[in-house]
N, C-alpha and C positions, 0 to 999 in steps of 0.2 A: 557414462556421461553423454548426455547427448550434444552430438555436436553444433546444434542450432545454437550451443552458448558459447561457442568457439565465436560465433559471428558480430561486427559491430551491430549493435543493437537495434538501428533504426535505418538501415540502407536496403536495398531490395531484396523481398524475400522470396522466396523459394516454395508455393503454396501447395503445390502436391508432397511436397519433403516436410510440410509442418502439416498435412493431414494424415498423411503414412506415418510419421512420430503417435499422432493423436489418435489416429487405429492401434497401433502396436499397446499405448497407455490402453485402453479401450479393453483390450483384449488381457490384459494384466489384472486388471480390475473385475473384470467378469469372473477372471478364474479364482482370484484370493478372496472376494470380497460377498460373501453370499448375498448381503442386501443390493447391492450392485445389479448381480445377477439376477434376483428377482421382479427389478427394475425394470431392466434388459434385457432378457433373455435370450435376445434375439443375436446369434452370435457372427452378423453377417458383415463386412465391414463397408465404413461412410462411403462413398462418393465424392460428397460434400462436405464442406466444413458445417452448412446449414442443418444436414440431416444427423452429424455427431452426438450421442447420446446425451443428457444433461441431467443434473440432479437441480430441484429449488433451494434456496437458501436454506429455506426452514426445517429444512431436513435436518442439518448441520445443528440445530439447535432444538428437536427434539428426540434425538436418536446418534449413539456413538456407531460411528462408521467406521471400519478400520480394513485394512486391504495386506492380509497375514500373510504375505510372501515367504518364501522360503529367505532366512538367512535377514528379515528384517530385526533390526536393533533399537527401539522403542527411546525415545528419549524424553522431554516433560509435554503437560499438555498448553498449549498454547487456547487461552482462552478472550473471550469476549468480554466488555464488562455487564453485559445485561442490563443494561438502562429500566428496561423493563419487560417483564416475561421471561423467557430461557436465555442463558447462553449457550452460544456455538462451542464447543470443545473441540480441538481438532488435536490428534496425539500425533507428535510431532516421531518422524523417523530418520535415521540418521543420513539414508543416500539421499532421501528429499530436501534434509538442511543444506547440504550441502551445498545442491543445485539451487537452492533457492535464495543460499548466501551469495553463490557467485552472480544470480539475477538482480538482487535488489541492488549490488556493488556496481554493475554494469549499466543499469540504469540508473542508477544515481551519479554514477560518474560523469555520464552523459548529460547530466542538469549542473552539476557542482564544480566538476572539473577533477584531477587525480590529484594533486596537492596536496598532503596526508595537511594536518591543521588539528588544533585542538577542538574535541567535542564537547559543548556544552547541553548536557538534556534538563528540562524543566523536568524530572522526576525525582526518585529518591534512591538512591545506590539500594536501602533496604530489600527493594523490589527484586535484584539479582538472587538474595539468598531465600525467596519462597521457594519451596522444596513442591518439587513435581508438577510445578504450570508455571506459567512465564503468561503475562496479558500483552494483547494485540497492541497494547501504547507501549508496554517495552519494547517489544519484538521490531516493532517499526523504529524506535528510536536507535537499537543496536543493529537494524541493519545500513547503519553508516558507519558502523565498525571500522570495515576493512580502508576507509576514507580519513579515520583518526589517527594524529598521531600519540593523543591522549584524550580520555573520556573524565568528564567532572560532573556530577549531580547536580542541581541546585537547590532541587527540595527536600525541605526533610521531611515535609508533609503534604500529600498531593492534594488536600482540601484546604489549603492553607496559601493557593498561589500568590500572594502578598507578601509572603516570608521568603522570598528569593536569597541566595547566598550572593549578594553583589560584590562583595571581598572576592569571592574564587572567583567572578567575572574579570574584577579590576586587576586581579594576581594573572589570571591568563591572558589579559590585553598587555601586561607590562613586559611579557617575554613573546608576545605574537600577537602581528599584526591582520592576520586573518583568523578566521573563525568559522565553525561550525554552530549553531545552534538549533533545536530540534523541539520542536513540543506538539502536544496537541493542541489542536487548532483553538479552540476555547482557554483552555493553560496557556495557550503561549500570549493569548488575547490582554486576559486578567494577570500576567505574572508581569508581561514586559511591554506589550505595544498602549497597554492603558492603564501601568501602573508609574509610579514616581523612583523612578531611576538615581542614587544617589549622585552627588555629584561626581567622585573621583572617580568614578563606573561609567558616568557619562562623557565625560571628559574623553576617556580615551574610548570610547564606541565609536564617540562622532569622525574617527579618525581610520576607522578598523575599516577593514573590508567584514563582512560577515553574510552570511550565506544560511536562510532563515529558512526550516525545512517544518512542514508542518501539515498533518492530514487530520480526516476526522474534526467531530466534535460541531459542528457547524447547526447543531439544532439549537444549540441555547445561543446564541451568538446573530442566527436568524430573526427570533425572539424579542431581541432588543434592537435590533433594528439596523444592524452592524454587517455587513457585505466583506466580499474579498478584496473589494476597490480600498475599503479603509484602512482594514488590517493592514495590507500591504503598506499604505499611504503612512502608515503611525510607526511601523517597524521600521519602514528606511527613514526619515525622518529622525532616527535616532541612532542612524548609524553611517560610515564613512563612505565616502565613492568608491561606485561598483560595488555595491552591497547587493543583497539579490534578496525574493522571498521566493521560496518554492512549493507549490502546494500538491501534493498529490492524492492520489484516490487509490484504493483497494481495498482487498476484501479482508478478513481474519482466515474464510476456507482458504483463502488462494496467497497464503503469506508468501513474501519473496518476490511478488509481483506492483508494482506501482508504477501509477499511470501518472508522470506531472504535469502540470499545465504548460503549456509552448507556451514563446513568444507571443504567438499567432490567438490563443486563447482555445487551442485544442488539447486533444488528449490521443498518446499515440501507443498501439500495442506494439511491442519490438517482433522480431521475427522468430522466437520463442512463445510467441502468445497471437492469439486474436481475440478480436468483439464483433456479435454479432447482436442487431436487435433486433427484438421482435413485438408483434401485436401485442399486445395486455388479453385480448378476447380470444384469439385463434390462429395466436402463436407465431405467424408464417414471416419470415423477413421480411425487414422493412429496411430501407435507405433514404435518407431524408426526411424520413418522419419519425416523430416520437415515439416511444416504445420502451418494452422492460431491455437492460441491457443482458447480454447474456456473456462471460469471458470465461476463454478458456486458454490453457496452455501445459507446457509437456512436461510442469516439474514436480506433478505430485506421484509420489510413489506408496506410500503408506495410508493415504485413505483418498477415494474417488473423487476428490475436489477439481478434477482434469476440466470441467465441463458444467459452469455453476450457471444458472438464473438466476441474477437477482430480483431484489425489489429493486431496484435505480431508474430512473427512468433516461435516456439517453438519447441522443442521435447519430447517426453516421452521416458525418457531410459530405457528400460525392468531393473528385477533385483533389490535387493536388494541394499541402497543406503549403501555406508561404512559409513557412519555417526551415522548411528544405528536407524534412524529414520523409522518407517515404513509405509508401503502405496507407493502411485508413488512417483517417481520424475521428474523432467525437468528440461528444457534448456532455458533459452529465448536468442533467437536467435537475434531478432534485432524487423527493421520495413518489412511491407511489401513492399515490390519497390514503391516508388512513393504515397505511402498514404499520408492522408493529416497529418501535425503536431499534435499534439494537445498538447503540454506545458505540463502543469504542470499535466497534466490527469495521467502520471505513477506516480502513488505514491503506 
């Protein structure tokens, strides 16, 4: 376990103790992981957190990585939806769930509050019994697991967000007054903030606190002309004081990691993670200016995801963020021109 997750998630970190973690993964990966090592071969360690090894995205989605340690135990593969072109497959292992359950718990508690509350996910239960992959809009939506004190589905068919089960909404508003609800960002769009809400449904919403968690999906939604100012605007609008929406960003390689939107309208790596951005042309850090983001963090153990490039494009805003939170902060910016889709992979 490493103890960078023993720490509150967002108070001062410790940057030579999260780059000797990120050496020690480094050197893990060289040894179990032959594509890795072909990569890298250079088996010398970082400095820097700038000069720390990295792999592209697209690697993740033409090519299984996998990082064969002694004593690892292989659990489903966690995939992408492939909007279009490949999906990323990442084979999920058991000491990396772990650590990457207790990351997403720790930072989501940090947005949500610990208050166990019933989970509502705009998906379909169906989805748990696919045998040997789990998708990145599950994976994100069960890591608020450990924040439930019970989980309800509400679709029974995820191309069908119109057919919401508002009975098992209005059944869990009638025994709780707070709520979890969780969708992707498009689903959550078409199922509840821009669909007709029955009345006994709405009735007790407008009364509910409820805590609106939602990543991904933001291409079709762009499309028609629809922002995070609205979404937001339409969701509370339908629901009680002190309602919240939270939006986060991550990757499918780097599950277990999410970055939400502050107060402030930034995005913060806890002290288990960093972001670095860089040029689009020739790579070299950048602060203040746009650029591909690059994050990295110390909880993958079964394939070399420690150290990804994205497509995203980003910024680091120098300065202390108002939100109180400290360490860097960022921007995500968007896509980069013309890159490929990849679905469900922001979460």
């Amino acid at each position: 376990m490493t103890p960078l997750l023993e720490r509150e998630p967002y108070r001062a970190r410790d940057e030579e103790e999260l780059l000797n973690e990120l050496n020690l993964l480094t050197r893990h990966h060289r040894a179990w992981c032959d594509a890795f090592a072909r990569v890298w071969p250079d088996d010398a360690d970082s400095r820097r957190l700038e000069d720390l090894p990295w792999l592209h995205v697209g690697l993740f989605k033409r090519t299984a990585l996998r990082t064969d340690y002694p004593g690892a135990r292989r659990g489903r593969t966690l995939r992408s939806s492939g909007t279009s072109g490949a999906a990323s497959r990442i084979e999920l292992d058991e000491e990396s769930s772990i650590l990457q359950a207790r990351s997403a718990a720790a930072i989501l508690r940090s947005a949500v509050g610990d208050e166990p509350r019933p989970l509502l996910v705009l998906d379909r239960a169906a989805s748990l019994r696919e045998k040997g992959s789990v998708s990145a809009r599950l994976a994100a939506a069960l890591s608020l697991k450990p924040l439930a004190s019970e989980i309800r589905f509400l679709l029974g068919n995820p191309a069908a967000p119109d057919e919401v089960a508002w009975d098992e909404v209005a059944s869990t508003l009638a025994s709780s007054s707070r709520i979890l609800v969780y969708g992707f960002t498009s689903v959550l769009w078409e199922a509840w903030a821009s669909a007709r809400i029955p009345e006994p449904a709405l009735a007790l919403l407008s009364r509910a606190r409820v805590s609106f968690v939602h990543s991904g999906g933001w291409k079709r939604l762009e499309a028609d002309g629809i922002d995070a100012a609205r979404l937001t605007r339409e969701l509370l609008a339908r629901a009680g004081p002190g309602s919240q929406v939270v939006d986060c960003y991550g990757l499918v390689e780097q599950v277990g990691m999410l970055y939400p939107l502050c107060e402030a309208g930034f995005r913060h790596p806890p002290v288990w993670a960093d972001v670095l951005v860089r040029d689009a042309t020739d790579l070299r850090p950048l602060t203040g200016e746009p650029g591909l983001l690059q994050l990295v963090n110390v909880l993958a153990r079964g394939a070399p995801c420690h150290s990804v490039l994205t497509e995203d494009l980003g910024r680091i805003e120098p300065g202390a963020c108002p939100c109180g939170r400290s360490g860097k902060r960022f921007e995500l910016l968007g896509r980069v021109p013309r890159a490929e889709l990849r679905g469900c992979a922001n979460v």
